[in-house]
C-alpha positions as CSV (number, residue, x, y, z in Angstrom):
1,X,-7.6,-21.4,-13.0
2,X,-6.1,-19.7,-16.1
3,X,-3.0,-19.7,-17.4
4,X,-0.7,-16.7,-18.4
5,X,0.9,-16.7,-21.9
6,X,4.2,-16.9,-21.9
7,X,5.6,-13.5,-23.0
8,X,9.0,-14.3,-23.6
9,X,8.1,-16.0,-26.6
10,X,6.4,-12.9,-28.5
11,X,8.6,-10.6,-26.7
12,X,12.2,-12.0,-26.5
13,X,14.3,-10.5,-23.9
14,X,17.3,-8.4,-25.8
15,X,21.1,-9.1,-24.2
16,X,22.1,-5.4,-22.1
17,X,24.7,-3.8,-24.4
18,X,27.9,-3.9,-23.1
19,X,31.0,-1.3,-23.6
20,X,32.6,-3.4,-26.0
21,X,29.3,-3.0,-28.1
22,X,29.6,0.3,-28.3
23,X,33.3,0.5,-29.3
24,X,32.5,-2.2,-32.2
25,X,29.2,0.3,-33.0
26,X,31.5,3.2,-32.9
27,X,34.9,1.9,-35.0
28,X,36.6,2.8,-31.9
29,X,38.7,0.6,-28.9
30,X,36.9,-0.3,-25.6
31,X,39.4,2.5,-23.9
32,X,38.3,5.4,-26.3
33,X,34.8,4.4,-24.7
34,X,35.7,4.6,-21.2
35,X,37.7,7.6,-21.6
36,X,34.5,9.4,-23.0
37,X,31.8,7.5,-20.6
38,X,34.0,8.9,-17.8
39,X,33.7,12.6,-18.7
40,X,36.8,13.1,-18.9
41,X,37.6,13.0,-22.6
42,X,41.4,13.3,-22.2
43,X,43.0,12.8,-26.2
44,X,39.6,11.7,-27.3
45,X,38.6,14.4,-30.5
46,X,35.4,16.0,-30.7
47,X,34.7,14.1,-34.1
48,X,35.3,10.6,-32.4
49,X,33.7,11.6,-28.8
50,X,30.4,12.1,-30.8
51,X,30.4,9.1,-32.8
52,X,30.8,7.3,-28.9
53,X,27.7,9.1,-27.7
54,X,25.5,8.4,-31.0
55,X,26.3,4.7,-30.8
56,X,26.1,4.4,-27.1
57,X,22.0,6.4,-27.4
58,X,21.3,3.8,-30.4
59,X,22.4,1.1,-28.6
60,X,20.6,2.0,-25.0
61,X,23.7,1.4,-23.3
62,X,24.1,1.9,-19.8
63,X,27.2,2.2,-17.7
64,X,27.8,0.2,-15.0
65,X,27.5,2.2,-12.2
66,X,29.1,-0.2,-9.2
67,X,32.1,-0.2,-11.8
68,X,32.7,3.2,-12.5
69,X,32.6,3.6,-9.2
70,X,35.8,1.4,-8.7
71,X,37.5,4.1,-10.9
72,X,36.3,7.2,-10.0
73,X,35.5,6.3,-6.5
74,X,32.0,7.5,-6.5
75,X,28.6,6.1,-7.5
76,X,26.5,9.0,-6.5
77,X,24.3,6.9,-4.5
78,X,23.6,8.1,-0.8
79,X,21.4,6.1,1.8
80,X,18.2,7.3,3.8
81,X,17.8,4.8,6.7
82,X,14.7,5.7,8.8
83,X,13.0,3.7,11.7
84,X,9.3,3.9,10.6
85,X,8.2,4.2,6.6
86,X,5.0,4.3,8.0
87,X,5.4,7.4,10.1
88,X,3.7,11.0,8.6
89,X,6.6,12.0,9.9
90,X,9.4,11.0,7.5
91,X,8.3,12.1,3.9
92,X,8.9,16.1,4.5
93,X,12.2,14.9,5.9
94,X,12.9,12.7,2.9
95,X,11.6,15.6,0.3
96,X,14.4,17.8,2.2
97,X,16.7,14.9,1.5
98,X,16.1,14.9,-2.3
99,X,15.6,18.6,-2.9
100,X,19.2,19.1,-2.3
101,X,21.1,15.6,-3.6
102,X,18.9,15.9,-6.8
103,X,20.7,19.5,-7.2
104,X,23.9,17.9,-6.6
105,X,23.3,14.7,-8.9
106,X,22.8,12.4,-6.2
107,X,20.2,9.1,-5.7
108,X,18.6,9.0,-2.6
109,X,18.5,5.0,-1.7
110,X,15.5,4.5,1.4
111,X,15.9,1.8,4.0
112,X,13.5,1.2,6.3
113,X,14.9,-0.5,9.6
114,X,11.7,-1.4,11.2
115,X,13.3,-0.4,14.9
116,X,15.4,-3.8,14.0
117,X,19.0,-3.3,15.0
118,X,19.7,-6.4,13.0
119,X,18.2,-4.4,9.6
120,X,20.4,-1.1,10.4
121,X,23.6,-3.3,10.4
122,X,22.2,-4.9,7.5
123,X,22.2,-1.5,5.8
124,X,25.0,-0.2,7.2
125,X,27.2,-3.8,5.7
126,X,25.0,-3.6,2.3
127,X,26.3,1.1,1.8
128,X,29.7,0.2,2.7
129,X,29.4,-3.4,0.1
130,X,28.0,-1.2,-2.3
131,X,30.6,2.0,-1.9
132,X,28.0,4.4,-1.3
133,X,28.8,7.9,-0.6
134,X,27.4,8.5,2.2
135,X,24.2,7.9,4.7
136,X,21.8,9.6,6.6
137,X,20.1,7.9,9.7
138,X,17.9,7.9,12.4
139,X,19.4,5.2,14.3
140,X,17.2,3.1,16.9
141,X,19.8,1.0,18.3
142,X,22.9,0.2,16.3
143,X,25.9,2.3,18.2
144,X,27.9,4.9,17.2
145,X,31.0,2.5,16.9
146,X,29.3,0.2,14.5
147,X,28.2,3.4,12.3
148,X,31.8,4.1,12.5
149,X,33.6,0.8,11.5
150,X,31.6,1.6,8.0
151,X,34.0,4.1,7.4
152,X,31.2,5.7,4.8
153,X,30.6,9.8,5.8
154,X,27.7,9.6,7.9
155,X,24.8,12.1,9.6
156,X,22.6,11.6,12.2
157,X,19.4,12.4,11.9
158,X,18.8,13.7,15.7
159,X,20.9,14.8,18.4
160,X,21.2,12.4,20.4
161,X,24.4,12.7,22.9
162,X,25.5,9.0,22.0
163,X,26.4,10.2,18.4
164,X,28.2,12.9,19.3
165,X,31.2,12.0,17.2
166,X,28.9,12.8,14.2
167,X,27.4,15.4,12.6
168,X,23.8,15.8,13.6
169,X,20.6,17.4,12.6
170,X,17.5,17.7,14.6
171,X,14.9,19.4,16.4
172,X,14.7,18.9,20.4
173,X,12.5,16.9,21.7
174,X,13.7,18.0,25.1
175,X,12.7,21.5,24.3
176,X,10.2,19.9,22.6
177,X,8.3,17.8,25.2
178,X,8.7,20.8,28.1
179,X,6.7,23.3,25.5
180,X,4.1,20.7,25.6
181,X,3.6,19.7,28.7
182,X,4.0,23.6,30.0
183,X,1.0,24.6,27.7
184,X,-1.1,22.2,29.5
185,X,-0.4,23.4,32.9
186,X,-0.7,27.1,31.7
187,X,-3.7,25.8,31.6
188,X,-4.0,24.7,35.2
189,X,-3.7,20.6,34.2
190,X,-2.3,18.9,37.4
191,X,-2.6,15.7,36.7
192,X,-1.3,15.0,33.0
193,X,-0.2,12.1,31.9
194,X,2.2,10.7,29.3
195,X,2.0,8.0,26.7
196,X,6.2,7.3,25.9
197,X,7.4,5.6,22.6
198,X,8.8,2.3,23.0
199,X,10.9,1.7,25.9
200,X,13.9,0.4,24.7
201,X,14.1,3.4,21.7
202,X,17.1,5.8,23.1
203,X,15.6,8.7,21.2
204,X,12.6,8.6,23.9
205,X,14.6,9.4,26.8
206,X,15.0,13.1,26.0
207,X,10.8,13.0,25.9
208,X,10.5,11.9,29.6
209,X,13.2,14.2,30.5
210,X,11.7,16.8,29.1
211,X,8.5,15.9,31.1
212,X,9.6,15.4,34.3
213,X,11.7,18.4,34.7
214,X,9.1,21.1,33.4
215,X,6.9,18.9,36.0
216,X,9.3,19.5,38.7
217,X,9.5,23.1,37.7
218,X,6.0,23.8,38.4
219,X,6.0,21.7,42.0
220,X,3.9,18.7,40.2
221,X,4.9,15.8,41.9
222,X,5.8,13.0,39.4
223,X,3.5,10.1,39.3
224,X,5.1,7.3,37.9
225,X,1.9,5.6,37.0
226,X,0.7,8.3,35.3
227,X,4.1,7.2,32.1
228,X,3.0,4.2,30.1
229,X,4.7,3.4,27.3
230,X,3.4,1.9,23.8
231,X,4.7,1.4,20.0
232,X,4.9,4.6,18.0
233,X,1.8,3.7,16.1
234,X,-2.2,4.8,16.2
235,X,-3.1,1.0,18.4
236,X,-0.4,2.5,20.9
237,X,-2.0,5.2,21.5
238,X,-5.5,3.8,22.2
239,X,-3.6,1.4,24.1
240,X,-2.0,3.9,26.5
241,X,-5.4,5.7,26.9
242,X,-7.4,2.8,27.8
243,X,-4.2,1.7,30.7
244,X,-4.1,5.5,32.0
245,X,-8.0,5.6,32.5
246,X,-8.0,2.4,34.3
247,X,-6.6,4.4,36.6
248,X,-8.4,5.5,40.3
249,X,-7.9,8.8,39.3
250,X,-7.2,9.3,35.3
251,X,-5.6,12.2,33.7
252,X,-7.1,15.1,32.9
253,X,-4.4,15.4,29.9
254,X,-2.1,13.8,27.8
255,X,0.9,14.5,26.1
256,X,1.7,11.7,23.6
257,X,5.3,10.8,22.2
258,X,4.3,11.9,18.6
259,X,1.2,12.3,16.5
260,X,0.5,9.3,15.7
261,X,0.3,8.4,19.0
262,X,-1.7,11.2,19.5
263,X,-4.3,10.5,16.9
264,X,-4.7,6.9,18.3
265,X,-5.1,8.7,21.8
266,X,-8.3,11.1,20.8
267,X,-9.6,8.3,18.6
268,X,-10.1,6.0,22.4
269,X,-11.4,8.9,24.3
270,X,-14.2,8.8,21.6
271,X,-14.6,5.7,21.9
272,X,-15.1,6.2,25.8
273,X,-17.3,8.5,25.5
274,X,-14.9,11.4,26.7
275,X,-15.1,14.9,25.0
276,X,-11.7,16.2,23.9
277,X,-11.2,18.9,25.1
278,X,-13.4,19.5,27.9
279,X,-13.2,16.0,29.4
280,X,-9.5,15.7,27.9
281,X,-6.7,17.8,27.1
282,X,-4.3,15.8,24.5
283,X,-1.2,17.0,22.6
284,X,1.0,15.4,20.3
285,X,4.9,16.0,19.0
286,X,5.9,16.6,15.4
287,X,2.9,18.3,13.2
288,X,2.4,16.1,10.8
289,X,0.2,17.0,8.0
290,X,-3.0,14.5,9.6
291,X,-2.7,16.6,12.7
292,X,-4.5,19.8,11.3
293,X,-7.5,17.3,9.9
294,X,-8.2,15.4,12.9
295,X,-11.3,16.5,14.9
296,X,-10.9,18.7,16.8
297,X,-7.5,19.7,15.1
298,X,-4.4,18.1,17.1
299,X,-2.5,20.4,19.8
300,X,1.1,19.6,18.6
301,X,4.5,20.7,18.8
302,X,5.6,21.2,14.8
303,X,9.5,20.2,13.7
304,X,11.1,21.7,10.7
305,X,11.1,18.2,9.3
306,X,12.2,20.0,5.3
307,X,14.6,22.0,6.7
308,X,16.1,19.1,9.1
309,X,16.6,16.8,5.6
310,X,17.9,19.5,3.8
311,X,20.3,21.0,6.2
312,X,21.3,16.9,6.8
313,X,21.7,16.2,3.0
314,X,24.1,20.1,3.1
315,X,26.0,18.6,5.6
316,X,26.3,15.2,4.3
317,X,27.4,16.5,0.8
318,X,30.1,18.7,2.2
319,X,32.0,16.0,3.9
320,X,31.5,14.0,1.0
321,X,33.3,16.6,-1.4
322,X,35.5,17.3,1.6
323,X,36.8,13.5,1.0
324,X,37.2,13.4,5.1
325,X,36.1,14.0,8.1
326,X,35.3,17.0,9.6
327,X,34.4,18.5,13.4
328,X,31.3,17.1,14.5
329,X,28.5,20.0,14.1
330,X,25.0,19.1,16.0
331,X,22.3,21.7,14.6
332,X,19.0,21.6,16.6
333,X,16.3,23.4,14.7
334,X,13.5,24.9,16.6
335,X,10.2,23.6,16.7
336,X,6.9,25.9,18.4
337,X,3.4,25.1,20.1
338,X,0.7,24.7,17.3
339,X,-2.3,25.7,19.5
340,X,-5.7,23.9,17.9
341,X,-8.5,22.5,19.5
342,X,-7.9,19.4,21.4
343,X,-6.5,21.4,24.6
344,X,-8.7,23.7,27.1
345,X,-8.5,25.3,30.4
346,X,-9.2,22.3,32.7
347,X,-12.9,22.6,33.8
348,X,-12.5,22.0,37.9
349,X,-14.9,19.5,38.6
């Protein structure tokens, strides 16, 4: 096995330049420097303010951000803590994010909680260690009275009832959901069936609402065996095909918790020999970019995932500049039926 050279050797590593560096560079005292890294200037002269700056670019230095924050009470930083990296779903909301904090001068930090409770308090502990500004998250389980205790402005990503004490910005999935499932018995589907996100994720209980009551609506009676329930992932949803058509009688559609699911979902009726749509009906929840590829193209619902960051990141920034707390606002954005080609009039048999 080789060995690597040792680097360090040809390339030394040069000590960070520090503030008192730059005073000694620029014939000036380490408060002169401060005065002029902080913006502020105040009985600094435009002669000496420049001779700061030209020694601070030959130099490289770099404030200290955690520091200046002790002084000014701001690092700029805000946090982006979402369950799933993974999910399709997430990067338009994250572009939303960054479109508006970049305007602003803001760094968008991302945490990824996994659907760990444990991480999000992690997160939460490591914003409020690290005096960030402020966070935006999708939280899975962590309660609203643990987000609070942070005491760092917060928005939810969602509307969930629970966080109600926040400002939040979502689309409904309750709205969402009955669209869905109201397309497929528009086109006479009777027996449909659904494949839930994780069971003990809150944010799916607006989903199964949303399905049993447009059921209801319509006189469908609800079969219970007809819900199974997977992770939000591609395996879940060939998962909850394969339990639903172990079934005596199997669906003749399937609404899936989101795309991903979805995807999963037509990739095991292929696999079964079923033709989507004429053997099976399927539609999924968010429109991710994947569901316009997929063959045939994904029924979906499609969420205003840019607008959702970017009306989150407004929302965040004005209680931010605020400097408190203001009435909890809840937006809910609409979404609409993306009709494509994995749902059909059901072909009575």
């Amino acid at each position: 096995m080789g060995t690597f050279p040792d680097l360090t050797q040809e390339f030394p590593m040069k000590p960070r330049p520090t503030i008192i560096d730059v005073a000694k560079k620029a014939g000036v005292s380490k408060s002169t420097v401060s005065r002029v890294i902080a913006d502020d200037g105040l009985g600094v002269n435009q002669e000496t303010k420049e001779r700061v700056l030209l020694a601070i670019e030959k130099l490289g230095y770099i404030r200290n951000a955690i520091a200046s924050s002790m002084r000014t009470d701001r690092t700029n930083l805000i946090m982006l803590a979402i369950p799933d990296i993974t999910n399709p779903y997430w990067p338009e909301v994250a572009r939303g994010v960054q479109d508006v904090m970049d305007k602003e001068g803001y760094a968008v930090v991302f945490a990824n909680s996994d659907w760990d409770e444990e991480r999000e308090m992690g997160y939460l502990e490591m914003a409020r260690r690290n005096r960030l500004d402020g966070i935006l998250i999708n939280p899975v389980q962590v309660s609203s009275e643990k987000i609070e205790a942070s005491g760092i402005p917060t928005v939810i990503l969602g509307t969930r009832e629970e966080y109600r004490t926040f400002d939040r910005v979502g689309a409904d999935s309750y709205i969402g959901t009955k669209l869905a499932v109201k397309h497929l018995i528009d086109l006479e589907h009777k027996r449909i069936g659904m494949i839930l996100g994780q069971r003990e994720i809150k944010s799916t209980d607006s989903r199964k609402r949303g399905y049993v009551d447009v059921l209801q609506d319509a006189g469908i009676a609800i079969d219970e065996n007809l819900i199974t329930t997977v992770p939000f992932t591609r395996a879940g949803g060939e998962r909850g095909v394969a339990t639903l058509f172990q079934l005596d009688t199997p669906p003749s559609a399937i609404f899936c918790a989101n795309d991903t699911i979805a995807i999963g979902a037509l990739q095991a009726a292929y696999a079964m020999g079923l033709s989507v749509p004429a053997d099976l009906s399927i539609v999924g929840l968010d429109d991710i970019d994947s569901a316009a590829t997929t063959s045939p193209p994904l029924t979906t619902i499609s969420k205003p995932k840019y607008d959702i960051g970017r009306q989150a990141a407004t929302f965040l920034l004005e209680q931010i500049q605020a400097d408190r707390l203001t009435s909890p606002r809840k937006l809910q954005l609409a979404g609409e039926l993306c009709v494509r080609g994995t749902t059909a009039l059901l072909i009575k048999k």
